[in-house]
N, C-alpha and C positions, 0 to 999 in steps of 0.2 A: 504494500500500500504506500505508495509515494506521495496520495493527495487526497483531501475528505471534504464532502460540500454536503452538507445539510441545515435546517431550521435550528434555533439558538433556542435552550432552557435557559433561563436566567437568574443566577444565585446570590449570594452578598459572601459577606466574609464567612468565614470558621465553619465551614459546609461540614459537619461531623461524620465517620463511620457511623455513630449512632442512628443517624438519622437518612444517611446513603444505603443502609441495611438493618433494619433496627436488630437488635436482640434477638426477639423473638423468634426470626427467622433462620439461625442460625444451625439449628439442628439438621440442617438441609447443609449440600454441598453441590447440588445440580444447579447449572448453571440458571436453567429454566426458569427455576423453583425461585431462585433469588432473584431472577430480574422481575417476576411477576407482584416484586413489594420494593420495589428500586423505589428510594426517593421518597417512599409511603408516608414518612414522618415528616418531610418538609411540602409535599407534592402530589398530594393525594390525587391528582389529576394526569401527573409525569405518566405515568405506566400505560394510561389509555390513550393517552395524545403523540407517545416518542415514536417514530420512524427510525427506519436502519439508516444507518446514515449522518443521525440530527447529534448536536453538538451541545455539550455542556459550557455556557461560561459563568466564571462564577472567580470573586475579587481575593481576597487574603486567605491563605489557611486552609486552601481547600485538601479533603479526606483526614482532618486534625481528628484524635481522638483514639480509639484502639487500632491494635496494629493488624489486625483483620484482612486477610487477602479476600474474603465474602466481597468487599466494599466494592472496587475496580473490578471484579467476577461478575456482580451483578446491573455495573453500568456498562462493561460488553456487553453482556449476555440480552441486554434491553435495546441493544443498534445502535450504542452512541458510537459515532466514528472517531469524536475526541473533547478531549479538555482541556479548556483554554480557562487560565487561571494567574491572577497575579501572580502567587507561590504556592505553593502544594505542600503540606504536609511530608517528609522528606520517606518516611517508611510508607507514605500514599505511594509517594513516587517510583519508590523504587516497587513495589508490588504491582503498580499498574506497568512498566516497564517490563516485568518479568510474567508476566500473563498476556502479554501485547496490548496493551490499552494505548494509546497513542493519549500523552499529553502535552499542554507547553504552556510556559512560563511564560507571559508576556505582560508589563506594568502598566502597556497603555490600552492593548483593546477591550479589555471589561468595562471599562469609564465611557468607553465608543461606539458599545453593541448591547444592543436592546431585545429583549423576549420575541422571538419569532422574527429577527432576521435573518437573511440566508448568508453562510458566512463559508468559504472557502479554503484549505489552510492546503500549502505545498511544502512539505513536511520536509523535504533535501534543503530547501532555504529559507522554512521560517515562515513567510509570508502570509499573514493572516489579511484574507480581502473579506469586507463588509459587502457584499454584492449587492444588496438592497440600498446601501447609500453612496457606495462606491471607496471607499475610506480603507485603506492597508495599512498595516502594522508589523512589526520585525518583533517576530516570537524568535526564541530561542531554537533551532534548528539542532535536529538529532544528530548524535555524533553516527558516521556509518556503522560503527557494529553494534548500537543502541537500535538504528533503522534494522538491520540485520535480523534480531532480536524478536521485532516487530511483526517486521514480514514474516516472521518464521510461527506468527501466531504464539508467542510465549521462549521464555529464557529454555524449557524444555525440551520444545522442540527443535530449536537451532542447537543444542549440545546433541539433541542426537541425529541431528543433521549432520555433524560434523565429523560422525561415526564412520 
């Protein structure tokens, strides 16, 4: 996957695991099973509304809270193509990295992209386009064996890719 263009969710700061997969859900490990309450505790509406494809943005902090690989399991597993986030939660980051969730750091497009614009990201260099206002932005761009990683649908696959 080199590039993602879907409809924008729109979050604020300190987006919690708690509330990205709450608790309760947790006795489950299928991806299905967890994206079918993705978001439930902030978004009761996320799970009926996301398309394959549509794009998380969301300001400070996002995936803060327990170190849960559920959390990024079940924002795949619901079609987000990616997260675009001030800063992320640093064990967010590295679990959604190691499951292939595609995310990216970037300080200015959350303050420049609103609930339900169509937002573009070319994930070799960064490039976050607003396509409904026209407006780009310079996220943070994968390093290539992070891309690697990605495309290989999770940290797992690409080790045993490399078999």
């Amino acid at each position: 996957m080199k590039a993602a263009k879907g409809t924008v969710f729109r979050y604020g700061d300190n987006v919690d695991t708690d509330v990205i997969i709450p608790a309760r859900y947790l006795n489950s490990t299928d991806p299905k099973d967890l994206a079918a309450h993705c978001m439930e505790d902030i978004d009761k509406e996320f799970v009926n509304k996301v398309q394959a494809g549509d794009i998380i943005v969301a300001d400070k902090n996002f995936g803060c809270g327990s170190s849960r690989e559920h959390a990024p399991i079940a924002i795949k597993a619901a079609g987000v193509s990616c997260v675009i986030a001030k800063s992320f939660a640093r064990i967010f980051y590295r679990n959604s990295i190691n499951i292939g969730l595609p995310i990216i750091e970037c300080e200015d497009a959350p303050d420049n992209i609103s609930a339900g614009d169509v937002v573009s990201i070319d994930f070799d260099t960064g490039v976050i386009t607003d396509e409904t206002t026209g407006k780009t932005f310079k996220g943070q761009a994968f390093p290539p064996f992070m891309q690697k990683i990605i495309d290989s649908e999770g940290l797992v696959n690409y080790i045993n890719s490399k078999e």
